[in-house]
Backbone as JSON, one array per atom type, in Angstrom:
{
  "sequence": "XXXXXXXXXXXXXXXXXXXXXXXXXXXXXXXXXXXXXXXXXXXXXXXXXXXXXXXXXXXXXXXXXXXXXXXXXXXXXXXXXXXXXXXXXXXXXXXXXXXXXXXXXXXXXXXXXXXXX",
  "N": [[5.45, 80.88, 25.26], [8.66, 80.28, 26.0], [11.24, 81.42, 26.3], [12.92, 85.13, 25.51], [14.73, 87.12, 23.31], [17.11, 85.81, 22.73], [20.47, 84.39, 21.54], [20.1, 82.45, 19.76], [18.17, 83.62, 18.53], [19.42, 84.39, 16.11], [19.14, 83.52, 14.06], [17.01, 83.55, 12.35], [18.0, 85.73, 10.72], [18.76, 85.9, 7.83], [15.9, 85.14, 7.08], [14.33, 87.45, 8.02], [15.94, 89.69, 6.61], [15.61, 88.9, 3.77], [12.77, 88.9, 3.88], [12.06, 91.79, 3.77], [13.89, 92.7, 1.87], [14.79, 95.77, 0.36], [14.29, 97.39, 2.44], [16.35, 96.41, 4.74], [18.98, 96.21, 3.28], [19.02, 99.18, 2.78], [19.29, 99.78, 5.55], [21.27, 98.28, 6.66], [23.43, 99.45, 4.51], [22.9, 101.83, 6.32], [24.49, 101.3, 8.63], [26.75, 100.06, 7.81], [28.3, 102.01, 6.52], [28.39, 103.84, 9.03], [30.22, 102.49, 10.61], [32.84, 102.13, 9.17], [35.56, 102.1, 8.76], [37.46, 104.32, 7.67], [36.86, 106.77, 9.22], [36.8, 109.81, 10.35], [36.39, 110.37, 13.07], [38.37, 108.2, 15.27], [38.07, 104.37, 15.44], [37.85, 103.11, 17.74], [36.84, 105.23, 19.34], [34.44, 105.38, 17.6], [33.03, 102.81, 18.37], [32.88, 103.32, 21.1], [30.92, 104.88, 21.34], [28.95, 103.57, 20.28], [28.45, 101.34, 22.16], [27.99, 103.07, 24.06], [25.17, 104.12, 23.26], [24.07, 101.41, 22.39], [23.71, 100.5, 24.75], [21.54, 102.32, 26.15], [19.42, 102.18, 24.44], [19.47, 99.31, 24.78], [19.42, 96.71, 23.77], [20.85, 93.9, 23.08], [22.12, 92.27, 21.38], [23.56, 94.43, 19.89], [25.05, 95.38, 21.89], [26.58, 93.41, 22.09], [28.15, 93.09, 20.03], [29.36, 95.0, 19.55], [30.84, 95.82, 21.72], [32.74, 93.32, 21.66], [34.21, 94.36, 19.08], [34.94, 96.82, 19.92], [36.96, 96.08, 22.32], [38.36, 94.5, 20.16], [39.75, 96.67, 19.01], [41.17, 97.97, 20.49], [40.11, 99.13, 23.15], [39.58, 99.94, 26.56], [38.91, 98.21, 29.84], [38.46, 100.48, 31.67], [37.23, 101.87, 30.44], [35.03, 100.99, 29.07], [33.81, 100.81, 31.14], [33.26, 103.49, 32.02], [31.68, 104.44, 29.29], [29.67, 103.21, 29.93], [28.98, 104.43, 32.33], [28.58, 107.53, 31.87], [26.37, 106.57, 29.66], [24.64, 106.01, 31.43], [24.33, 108.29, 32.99], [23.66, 110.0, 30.8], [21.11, 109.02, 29.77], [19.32, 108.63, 32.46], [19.2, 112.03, 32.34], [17.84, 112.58, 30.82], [15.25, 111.43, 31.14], [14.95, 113.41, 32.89], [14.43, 115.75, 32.29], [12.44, 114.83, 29.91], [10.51, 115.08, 31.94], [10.35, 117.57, 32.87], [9.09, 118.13, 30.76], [6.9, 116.61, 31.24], [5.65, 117.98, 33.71], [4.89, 120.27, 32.62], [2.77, 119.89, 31.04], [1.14, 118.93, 33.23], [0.59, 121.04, 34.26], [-0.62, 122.32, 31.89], [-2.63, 120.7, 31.79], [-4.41, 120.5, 34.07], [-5.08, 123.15, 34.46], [-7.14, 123.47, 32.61], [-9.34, 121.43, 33.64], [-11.62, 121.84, 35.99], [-11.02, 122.16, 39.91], [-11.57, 119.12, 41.65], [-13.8, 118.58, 44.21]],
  "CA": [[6.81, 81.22, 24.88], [9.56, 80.12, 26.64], [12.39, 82.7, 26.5], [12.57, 86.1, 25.12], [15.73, 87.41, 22.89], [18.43, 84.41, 22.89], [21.06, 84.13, 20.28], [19.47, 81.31, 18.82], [17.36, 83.87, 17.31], [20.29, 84.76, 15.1], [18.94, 81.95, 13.05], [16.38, 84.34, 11.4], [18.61, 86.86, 10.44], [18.37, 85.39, 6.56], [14.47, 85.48, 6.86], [14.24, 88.7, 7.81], [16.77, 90.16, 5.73], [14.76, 88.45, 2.81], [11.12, 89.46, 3.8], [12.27, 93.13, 3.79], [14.71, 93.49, 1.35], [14.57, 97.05, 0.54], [14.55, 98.44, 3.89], [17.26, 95.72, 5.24], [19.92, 96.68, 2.53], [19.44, 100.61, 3.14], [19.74, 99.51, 6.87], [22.9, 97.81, 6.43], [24.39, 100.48, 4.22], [23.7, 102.52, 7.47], [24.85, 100.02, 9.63], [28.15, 99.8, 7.27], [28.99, 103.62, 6.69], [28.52, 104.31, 10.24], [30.97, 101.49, 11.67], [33.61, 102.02, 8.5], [37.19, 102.21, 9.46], [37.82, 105.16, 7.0], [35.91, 108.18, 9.24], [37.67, 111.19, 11.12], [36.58, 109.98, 14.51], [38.77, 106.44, 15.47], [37.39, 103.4, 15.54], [38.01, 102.82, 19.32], [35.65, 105.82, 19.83], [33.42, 104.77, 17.46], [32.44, 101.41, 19.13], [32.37, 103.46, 22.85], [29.53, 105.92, 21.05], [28.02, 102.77, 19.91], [28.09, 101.09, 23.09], [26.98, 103.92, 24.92], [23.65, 104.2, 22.16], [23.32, 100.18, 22.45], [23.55, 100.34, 26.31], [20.32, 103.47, 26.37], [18.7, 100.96, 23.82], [18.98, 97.87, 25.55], [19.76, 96.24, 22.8], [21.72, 92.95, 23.9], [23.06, 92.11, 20.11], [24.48, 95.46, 19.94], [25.87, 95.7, 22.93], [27.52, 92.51, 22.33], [28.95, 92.96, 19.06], [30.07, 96.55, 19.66], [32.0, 95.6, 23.03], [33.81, 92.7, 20.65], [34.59, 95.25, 18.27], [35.73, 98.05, 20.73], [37.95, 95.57, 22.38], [39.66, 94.52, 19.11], [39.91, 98.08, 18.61], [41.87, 98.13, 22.17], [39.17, 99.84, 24.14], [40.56, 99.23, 27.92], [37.53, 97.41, 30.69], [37.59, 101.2, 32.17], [36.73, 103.05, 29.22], [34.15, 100.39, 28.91], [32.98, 100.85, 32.26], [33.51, 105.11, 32.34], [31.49, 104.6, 28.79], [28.41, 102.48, 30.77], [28.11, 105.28, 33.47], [27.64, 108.19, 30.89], [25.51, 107.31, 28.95], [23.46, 105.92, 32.34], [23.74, 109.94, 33.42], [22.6, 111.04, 29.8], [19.32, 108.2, 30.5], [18.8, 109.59, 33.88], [18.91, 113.2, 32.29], [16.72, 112.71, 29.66], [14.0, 111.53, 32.33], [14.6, 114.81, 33.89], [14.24, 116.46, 30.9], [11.41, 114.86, 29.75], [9.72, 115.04, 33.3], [10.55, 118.92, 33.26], [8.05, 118.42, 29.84], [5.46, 116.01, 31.58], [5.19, 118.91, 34.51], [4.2, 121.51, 32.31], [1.74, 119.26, 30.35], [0.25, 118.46, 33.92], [-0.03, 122.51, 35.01], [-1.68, 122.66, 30.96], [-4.2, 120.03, 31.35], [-4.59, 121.28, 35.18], [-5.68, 124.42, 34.17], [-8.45, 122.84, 31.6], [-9.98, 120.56, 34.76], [-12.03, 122.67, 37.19], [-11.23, 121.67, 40.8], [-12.53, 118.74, 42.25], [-14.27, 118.88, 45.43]],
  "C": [[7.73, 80.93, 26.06], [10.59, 81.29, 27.3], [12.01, 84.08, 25.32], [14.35, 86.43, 24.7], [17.03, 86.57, 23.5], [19.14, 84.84, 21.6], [20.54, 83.45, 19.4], [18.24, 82.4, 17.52], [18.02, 84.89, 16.06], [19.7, 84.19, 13.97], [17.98, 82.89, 11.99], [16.79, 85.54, 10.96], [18.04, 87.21, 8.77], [16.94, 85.58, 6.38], [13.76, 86.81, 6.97], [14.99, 89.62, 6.66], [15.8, 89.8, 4.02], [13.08, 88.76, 2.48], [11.04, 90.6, 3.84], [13.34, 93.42, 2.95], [15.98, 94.33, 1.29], [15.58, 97.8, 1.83], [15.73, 97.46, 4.37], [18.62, 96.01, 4.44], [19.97, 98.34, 2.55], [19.66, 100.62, 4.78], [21.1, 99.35, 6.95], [23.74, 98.29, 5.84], [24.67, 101.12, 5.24], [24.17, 102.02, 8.44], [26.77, 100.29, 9.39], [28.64, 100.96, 7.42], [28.89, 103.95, 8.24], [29.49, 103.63, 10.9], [32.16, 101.49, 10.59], [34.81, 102.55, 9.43], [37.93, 103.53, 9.1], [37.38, 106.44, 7.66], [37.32, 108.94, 10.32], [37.4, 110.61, 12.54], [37.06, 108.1, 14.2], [37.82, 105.73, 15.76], [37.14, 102.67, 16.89], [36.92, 103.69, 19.73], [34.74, 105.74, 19.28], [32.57, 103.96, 18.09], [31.97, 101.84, 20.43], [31.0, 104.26, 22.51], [28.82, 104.27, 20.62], [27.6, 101.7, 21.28], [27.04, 101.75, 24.12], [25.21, 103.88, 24.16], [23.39, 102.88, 22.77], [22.77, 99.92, 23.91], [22.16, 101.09, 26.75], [19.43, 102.62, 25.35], [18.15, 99.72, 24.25], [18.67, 97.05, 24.6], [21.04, 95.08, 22.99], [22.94, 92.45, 22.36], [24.06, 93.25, 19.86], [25.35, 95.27, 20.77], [27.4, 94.55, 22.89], [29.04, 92.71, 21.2], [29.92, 94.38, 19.37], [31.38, 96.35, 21.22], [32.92, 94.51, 22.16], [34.7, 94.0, 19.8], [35.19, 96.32, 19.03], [37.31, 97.24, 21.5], [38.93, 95.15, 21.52], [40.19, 95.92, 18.88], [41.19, 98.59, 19.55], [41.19, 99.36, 22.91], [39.51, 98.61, 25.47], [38.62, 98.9, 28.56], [37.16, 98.98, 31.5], [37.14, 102.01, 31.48], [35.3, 102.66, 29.05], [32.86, 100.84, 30.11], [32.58, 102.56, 32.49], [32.11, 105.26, 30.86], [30.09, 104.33, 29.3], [27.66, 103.97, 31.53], [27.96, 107.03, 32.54], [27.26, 107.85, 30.39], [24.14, 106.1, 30.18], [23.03, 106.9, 32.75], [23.14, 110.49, 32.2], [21.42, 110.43, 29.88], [18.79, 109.08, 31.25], [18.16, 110.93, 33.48], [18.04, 113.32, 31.13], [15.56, 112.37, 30.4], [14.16, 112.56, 32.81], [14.12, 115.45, 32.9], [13.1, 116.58, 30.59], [10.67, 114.94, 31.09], [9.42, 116.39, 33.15], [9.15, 119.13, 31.96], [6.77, 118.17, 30.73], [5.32, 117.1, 33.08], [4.52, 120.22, 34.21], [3.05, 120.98, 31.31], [0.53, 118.77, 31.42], [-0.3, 119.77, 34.38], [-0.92, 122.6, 33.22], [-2.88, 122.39, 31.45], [-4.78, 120.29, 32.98], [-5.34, 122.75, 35.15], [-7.18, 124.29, 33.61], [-9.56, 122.23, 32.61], [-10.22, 121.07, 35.94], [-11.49, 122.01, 38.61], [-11.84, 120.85, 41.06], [-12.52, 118.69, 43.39], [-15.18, 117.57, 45.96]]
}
């Protein structure tokens, strides 16, 4: 394999969409109702919650389309950038988080595993 996630692999959008249906049309309803123009929170903060999600995803299509879309929206470059660095501190704090789990899963299985000597 050459490369790994290019645009070019837009190209199978249609093939997928087609070998799933089903699940690709209840996707894209939630895809649609979640990004509609009609909801109580604006559409400017829509796109920065969707950035922030696509950005903790790592999700490069998202990220792309949703920064288009926030900018038509008139989302400014520091909202963009203020939107980047939370949700890099909610990342961060979800590794603490979960860490604060994987420390009490290491005093469990610690307990179970006599000393070795």
């Amino acid at each position: 394999m050459t490369e790994y996630q290019t645009p070019k692999d837009r190209a199978y959008t249609e093939t997928l969409i087609n070998s799933a249906k089903k699940e690709a049309n209840a996707f894209l309803n939630l895809k649609y109702t979640a990004e509609r123009k009609d909801g109580v929170i604006p559409v400017k903060y829509r796109e920065l919650m969707s950035i922030a999600v696509a950005l903790t995803t790592q999700c490069a299509y998202c990220i792309e389309s949703h920064i288009n879309n926030a900018v038509e929206a008139g989302a400014t470059r520091e909202e963009i950038a203020e939107t980047l660095f939370i949700a890099a501190a909610l990342r961060a704090g979800g590794a603490v988080g979960t860490g604060l789990m994987a420390m009490r899963m290491f005093e469990e299985a610690s307990v179970k595993i006599p000393e070795q000597k």
